[in-house]
C-alpha positions in Angstrom: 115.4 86.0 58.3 118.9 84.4 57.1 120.3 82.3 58.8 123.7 81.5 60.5 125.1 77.7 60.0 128.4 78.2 61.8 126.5 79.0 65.0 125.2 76.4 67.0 121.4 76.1 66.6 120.6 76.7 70.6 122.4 80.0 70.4 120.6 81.4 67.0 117.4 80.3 68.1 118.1 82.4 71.5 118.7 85.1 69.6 115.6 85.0 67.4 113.4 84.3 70.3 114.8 87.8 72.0 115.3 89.7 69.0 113.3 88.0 66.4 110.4 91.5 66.2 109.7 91.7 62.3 110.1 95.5 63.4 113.1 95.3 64.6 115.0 97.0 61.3 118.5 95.5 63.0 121.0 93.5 60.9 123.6 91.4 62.7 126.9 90.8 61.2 129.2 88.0 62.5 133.2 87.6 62.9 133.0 85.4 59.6 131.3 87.3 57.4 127.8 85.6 57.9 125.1 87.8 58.6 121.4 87.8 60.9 118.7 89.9 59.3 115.9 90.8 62.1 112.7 92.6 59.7 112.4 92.9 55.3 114.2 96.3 55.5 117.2 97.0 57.9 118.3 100.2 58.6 120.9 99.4 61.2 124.3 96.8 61.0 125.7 95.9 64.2 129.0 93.6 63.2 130.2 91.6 66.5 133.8 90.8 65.5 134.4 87.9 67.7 132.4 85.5 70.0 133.2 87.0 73.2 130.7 89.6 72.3 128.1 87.2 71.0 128.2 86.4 74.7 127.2 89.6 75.9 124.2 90.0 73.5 123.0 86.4 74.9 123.2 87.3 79.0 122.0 91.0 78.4 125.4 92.6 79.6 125.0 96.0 78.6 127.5 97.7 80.0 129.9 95.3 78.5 128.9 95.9 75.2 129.1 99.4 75.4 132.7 99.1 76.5 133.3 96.9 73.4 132.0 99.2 70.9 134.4 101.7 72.3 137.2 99.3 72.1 136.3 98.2 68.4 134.8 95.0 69.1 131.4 96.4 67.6 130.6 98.1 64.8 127.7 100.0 64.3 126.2 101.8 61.0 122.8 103.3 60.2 121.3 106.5 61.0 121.7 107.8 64.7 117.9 107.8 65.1 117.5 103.9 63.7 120.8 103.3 65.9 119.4 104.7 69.0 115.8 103.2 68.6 117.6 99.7 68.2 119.4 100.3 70.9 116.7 100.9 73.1 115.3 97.6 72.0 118.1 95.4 72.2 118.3 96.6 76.2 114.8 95.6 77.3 114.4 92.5 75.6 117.8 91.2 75.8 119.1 92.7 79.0 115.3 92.2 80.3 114.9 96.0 82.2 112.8 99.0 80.9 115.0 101.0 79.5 112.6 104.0 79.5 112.6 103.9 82.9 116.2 103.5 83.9 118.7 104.5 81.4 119.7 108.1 82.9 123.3 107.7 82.7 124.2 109.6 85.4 122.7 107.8 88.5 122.2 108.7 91.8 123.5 106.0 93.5 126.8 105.2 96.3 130.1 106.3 95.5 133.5 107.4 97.0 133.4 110.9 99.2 133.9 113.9 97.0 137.1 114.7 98.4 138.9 117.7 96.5 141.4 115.4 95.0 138.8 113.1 93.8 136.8 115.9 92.6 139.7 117.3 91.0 140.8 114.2 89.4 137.3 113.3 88.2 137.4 117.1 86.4 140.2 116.5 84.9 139.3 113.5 83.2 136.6 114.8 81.5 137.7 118.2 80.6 141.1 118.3 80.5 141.0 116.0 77.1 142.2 119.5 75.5 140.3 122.5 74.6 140.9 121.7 70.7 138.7 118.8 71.1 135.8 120.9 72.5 136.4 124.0 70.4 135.5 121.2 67.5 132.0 120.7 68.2 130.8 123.1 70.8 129.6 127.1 70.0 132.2 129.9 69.4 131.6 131.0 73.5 132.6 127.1 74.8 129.5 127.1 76.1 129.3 123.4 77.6 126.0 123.8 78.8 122.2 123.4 76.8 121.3 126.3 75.1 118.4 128.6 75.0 115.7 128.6 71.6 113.3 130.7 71.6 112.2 129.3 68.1 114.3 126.1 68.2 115.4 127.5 64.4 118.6 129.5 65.5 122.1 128.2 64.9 124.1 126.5 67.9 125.8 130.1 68.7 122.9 131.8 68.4 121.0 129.8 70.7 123.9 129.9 73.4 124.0 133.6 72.7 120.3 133.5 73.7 121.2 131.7 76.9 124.1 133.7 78.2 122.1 136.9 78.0 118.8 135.0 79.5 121.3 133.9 82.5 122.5 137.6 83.2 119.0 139.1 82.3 117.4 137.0 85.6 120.6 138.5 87.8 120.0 141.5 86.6 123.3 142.3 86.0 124.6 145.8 85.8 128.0 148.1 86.0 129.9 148.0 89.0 128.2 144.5 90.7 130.5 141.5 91.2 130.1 138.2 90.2 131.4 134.9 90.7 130.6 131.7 88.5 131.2 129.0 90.3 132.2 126.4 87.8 133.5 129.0 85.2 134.5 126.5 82.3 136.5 128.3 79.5 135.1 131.5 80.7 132.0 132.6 78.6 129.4 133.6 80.9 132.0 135.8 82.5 133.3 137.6 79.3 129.4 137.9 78.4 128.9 139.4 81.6 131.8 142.0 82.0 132.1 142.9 78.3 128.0 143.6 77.8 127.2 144.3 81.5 130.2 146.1 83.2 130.5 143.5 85.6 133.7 142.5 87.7 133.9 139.5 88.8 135.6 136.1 89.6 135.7 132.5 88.2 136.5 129.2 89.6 137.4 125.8 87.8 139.0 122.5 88.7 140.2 122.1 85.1 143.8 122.7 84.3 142.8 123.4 80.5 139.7 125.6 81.1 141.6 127.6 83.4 144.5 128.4 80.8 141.9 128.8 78.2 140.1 130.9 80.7 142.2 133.3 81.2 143.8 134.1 78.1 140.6 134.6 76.6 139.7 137.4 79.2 143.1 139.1 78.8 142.7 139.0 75.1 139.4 140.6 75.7 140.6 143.7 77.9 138.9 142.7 81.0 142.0 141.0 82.9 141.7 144.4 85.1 137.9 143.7 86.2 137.8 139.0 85.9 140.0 136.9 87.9 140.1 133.3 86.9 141.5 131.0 89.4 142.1 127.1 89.8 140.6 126.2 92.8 137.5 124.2 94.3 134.7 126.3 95.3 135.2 125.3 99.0 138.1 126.7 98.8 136.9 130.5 97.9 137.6 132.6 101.2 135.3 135.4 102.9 131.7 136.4 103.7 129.1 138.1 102.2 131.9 139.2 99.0 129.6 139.3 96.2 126.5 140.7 94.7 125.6 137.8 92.2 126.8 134.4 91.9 126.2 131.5 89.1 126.9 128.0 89.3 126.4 126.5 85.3 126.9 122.7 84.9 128.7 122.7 88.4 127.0 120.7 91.2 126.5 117.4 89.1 129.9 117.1 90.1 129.8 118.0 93.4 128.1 114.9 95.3 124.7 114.4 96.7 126.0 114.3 100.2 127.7 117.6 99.6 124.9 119.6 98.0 124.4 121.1 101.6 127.9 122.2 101.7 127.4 123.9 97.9 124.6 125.4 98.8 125.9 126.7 101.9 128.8 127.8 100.3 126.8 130.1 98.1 124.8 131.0 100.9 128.0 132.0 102.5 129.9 134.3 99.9 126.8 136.3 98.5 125.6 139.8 100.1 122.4 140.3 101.9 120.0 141.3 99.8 121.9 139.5 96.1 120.9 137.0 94.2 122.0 134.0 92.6 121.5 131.5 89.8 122.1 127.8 89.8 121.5 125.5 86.2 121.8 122.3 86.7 120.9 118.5 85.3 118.4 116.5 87.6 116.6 113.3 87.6 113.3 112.2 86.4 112.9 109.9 89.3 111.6 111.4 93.2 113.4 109.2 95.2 116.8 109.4 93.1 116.4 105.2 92.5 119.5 104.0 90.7 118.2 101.6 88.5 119.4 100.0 85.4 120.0 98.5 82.8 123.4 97.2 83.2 125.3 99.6 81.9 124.1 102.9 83.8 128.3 102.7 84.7 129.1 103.3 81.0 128.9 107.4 81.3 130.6 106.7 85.1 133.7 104.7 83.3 134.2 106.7 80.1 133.1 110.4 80.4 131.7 111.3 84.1 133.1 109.8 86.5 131.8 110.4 90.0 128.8 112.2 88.5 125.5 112.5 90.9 122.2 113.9 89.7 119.5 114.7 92.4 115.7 115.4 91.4 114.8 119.1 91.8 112.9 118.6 94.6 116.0 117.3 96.6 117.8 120.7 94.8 114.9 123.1 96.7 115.1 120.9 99.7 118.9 121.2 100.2 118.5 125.4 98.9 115.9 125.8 101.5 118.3 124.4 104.1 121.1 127.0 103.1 118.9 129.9 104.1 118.8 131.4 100.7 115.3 132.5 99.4 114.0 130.6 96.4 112.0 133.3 93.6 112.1 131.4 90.3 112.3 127.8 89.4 112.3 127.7 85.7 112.6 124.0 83.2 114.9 124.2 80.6 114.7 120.7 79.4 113.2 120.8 76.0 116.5 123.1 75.4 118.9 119.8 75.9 117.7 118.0 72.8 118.1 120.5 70.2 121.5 121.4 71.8 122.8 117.9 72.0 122.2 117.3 68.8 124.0 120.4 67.3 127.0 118.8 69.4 126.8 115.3 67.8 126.2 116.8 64.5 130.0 119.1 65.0 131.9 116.1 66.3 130.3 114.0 63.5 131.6 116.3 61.2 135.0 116.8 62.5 135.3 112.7 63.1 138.9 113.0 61.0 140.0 116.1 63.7 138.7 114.4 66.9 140.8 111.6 66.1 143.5 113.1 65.4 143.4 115.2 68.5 141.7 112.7 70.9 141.8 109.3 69.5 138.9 106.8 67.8 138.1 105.7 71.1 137.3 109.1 72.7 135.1 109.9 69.0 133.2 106.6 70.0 132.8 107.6 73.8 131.5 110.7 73.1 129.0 109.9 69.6 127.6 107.9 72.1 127.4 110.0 75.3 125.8 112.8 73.6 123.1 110.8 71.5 122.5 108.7 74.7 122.2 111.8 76.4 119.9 113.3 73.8 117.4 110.4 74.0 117.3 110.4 77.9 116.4 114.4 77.4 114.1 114.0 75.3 112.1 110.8 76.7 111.9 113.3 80.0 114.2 110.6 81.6 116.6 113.6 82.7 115.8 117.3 82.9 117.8 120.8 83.9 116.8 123.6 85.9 117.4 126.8 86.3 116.8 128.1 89.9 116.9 131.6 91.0 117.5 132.3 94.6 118.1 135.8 96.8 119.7 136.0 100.0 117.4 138.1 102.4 119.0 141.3 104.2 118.6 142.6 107.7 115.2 144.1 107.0 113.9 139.9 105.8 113.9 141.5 102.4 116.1 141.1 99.1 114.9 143.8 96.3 113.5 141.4 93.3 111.4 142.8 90.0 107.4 142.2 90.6 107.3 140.4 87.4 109.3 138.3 85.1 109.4 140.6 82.0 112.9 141.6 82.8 114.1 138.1 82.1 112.7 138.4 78.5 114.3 141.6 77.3 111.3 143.7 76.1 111.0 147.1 77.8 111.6 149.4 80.5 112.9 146.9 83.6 110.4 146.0 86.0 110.1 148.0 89.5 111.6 146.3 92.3 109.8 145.1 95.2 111.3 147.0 98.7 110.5 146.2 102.1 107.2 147.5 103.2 106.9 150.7 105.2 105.0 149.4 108.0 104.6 153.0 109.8 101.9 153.1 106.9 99.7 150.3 107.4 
C-alpha cells in the first residue's frame, strides 16, 4: 500500500482501517498527484480533486459524492463491472449500511402530492432532455422500457421487437379494437399495434418532446387517421367504458403511491366490460416499501427521477383489486432489465462525444451512472418489473379470456376463449 505524506496521519490511517481489504482492487488518486493503492493489482482509479471530497469518503456521505462526480470533483476509470463492485464496497464500509439491501434508487418514501403540475414538471425533466439524446442509445422503436429475450442473444431492437409483440400478443390485439397507452412515450407500442394489428387507438404523455416525436412518427407512418396522440395527464382522459384494451408501460412509477388507487381506477373507468388491460411496471424488492439507505438513495431523485415512487407488487394487486378490475396473469420480467440496461450503457458509452454535445458532460455522467446503478440493483433482485394482466368483468360477472397462455407465445392456432357458463345446462 503507498502511502500519502501530505495527508495527515489520523486521516490516512482512517482510510486504511475502512478501506484497507487487500481485495479491494481500488486506487485512490489525490488533488496533488499522490496516490493510495488498496490490493497488489488495481483495477479501478478514483481521483478526488480537492479535499472537500476527501471529507465525504471519511463521514460516508454518499449522496454527496455522487453529486461530485457529476460535477467533476471525481474521477473515476476502470471497467464498469470493477467500478460498480467498488462502489458497492466503498458504501457499506465507509458509509456503514448494507448496500445490498438498500440501494434501490427509486425509494418508496414521503414526498410532495402528485399534483398535475408537479407531475408534469417532474416528466419533463427527465424526458424532455431531447429526443436526440435518447434516439443515441435506445432501440430504433424508442422503446424506454426493458426488453423481452427469449435467448438473451438478440440485438437491443430485436429484443424490444420481441417485447412489443409479447405486450399486444397478451391483449390480444386485433382489427377494429381500440387502444389507449396510457403513458405512450415516443409512440412505439402504438405504431406496433396499429400498423401489425389494425388497431385504432389513443396515446397519452406528459412530455412535450415525446409528444412531438409522437406524433410525427404516426403521421409519417399512415396511421394519423386511426392514432391520436395527445398531451395530457391520464386523469384528465374523459368518458366511460371508451375502450376495448388499455396499456400503461413505464407509467405509474410516476404517478405516486397515494395515487395508485386513482390510476387504477382510472383504467377501471375508461375500459369496456368485458376488455382487458396490461400494466408493466418497476417494483420493489422490499414488502413493506421501507425506504432505506444508504445516503444517497436521493441521487436518482435529484438528477434523473424526480418524484419517482416504486410500490412492491403485492401493493400493485392490492390497489388493482380495489379498482374492481379482474386480475388473470401476473407475469416477472426482471431478468429482462439487466441485459437491456446494459445494451443502453453500452450506446451512450459509445456515443459519449454526441451525448455531450447534445446534452452536456454532466447529463453523460448522470446517466453512465443511473443505468449501471440501475443494472446492478436489477440484477442483485433489489428491484424487479411486472407485467400484470387484468380484465374488466361484464354484466354476465364474465370477461372472455383464452384457457391457456399459448396465445401469448405466438405458436399456433389462438386459444379458445372462456364464455360465461350456460347454467340452463348444469
Amino acid at each position: 500500500m503507498m502511502r500519502h505524506r501530505s495527508l495527515p496521519t489520523l486521516v490516512l490511517s482512517r482510510l486504511q482501517r475502512r478501506l484497507g481489504d487487500s481485495s479491494l482492487p481500488l486506487r485512490l488518486v489525490f488533488w496533488d498527484g499522490a496516490a493510495l493503492a488498496f490490493g497488489p493489482t488495481p483495477t479501478v482509479t478514483i481521483t478526488l480533486r480537492s479535499p472537500r471530497v476527501l471529507r465525504m469518503f471519511l463521514t460516508g456521505n454518499i449522496g454527496r459524492l455522487g453529486q461530485a462526480y457529476v460535477e467533476g470533483e471525481i474521477g473515476v476509470e476502470g471497467r464498469l463491472q470493477d467500478v460498480l463492485q467498488v462502489g458497492v464496497a466503498i458504501a457499506e464500509r465507509v458509509g456503514r449500511v448494507p448496500l445490498l439491501r438498500h440501494t434501490a434508487p427509486l425509494l418508496a418514501r414521503l414526498r410532495p402530492r402528485h399534483t398535475r403540475r408537479r407531475d408534469a414538471a417532474a416528466i419533463g425533466y427527465h424526458y424532455d432532455v431531447s429526443n436526440e439524446f435518447y434516439g443515441l442509445w435506445l432501440d430504433r422503436h424508442m422503446v424506454y422500457s426493458c426488453a423481452y429475450y427469449r435467448t438473451g442473444s438478440e440485438t437491443l431492437d430485436a429484443a424490444q421487437e420481441q417485447k412489443l409483440d409479447h405486450i399486444c400478443r397478451k391483449l390480444r390485439l386485433a382489427p377494429g379494437l381500440t387502444l389507449l397507452d396510457i403513458g405512450c412515450g415516443w409512440g412505439g407500442l402504438l405504431h406496433w399495434a396499429a400498423a401489425r394489428y389494425g388497431i385504432s387507438g389513443v396515446g397519452v404523455t406528459l412530455s412535450e418532446r415525446q409528444y412531438e416525436y409522437a406524433r410525427a412518427r404516426i403521421a409519417a407512418a399512415g396511421l394519423a387517421d386511426r392514432v391520436e396522440i395527445r398531451l395530457q395527464d391520464y386523469r384528465d382522459v374523459p368518458g366511460e367504458a371508451r375502450f376495448d384494451r388499455i396499456v400503461s408501460v413505464g407509467m405509474y412509477e410516476h404517478v405516486g403511491i397515494a395515487n395508485l388507487p386513482t390510476y387504477f381506477g382510472g383504467i377501471a373507468r375508461l375500459l369496456k366490460p368485458g376488455g382487458v388491460a396490461l400494466n408493466h411496471g418497476i417494483t420493489m424488492s422490499d414488502r413493506d416499501g421501507h425506504a432505506g439507505g444508504p445516503p444517497g438513495g436521493e441521487f436518482i431523485d435529484r438528477y434523473v427521477f424526480p418524484g419517482g415512487e416504486l410500490p412492491h407488487i403485492s401493493r400493485v394487486l392490492y390497489e388493482i383489486a380495489g379498482s374492481g378490475l379482474e386480475i388473470i396473469d401476473v407475469e416477472d420480467l426482471r431478468p429482462h432489465y439487466p441485459p437491456t440496461l446494459l445494451h443502453w450503457l453500452r450506446r451512450l458509452e459509445a456515443s459519449r462525444g454526441e451525448v455531450i454535445r447534445i446534452a452536456g458532460e454532466q447529463r453523460y455522467r448522470i446517466w453512465r451512472m443511473y443505468l449501471a446503478g440501475m443494472a446492478y440493483a436489477f440484477d442483485r433482485g433489489l428491484l424487479s418489473v411486472a407485467q400484470v394482466l387484468v380484465c374488466k368483468r361484464d354484466e354476465t360477472g364474465w370477461a372472455a379470456r383464452p384457457w391457456t397462455r399459448e396465445h401469448q407465445y405466438g405458436g399456433g392456432a389462438p386459444a379458445a376463449l372462456i364464455a360465461s357458463p350456460d347454467w340452463g345446462e348444469l
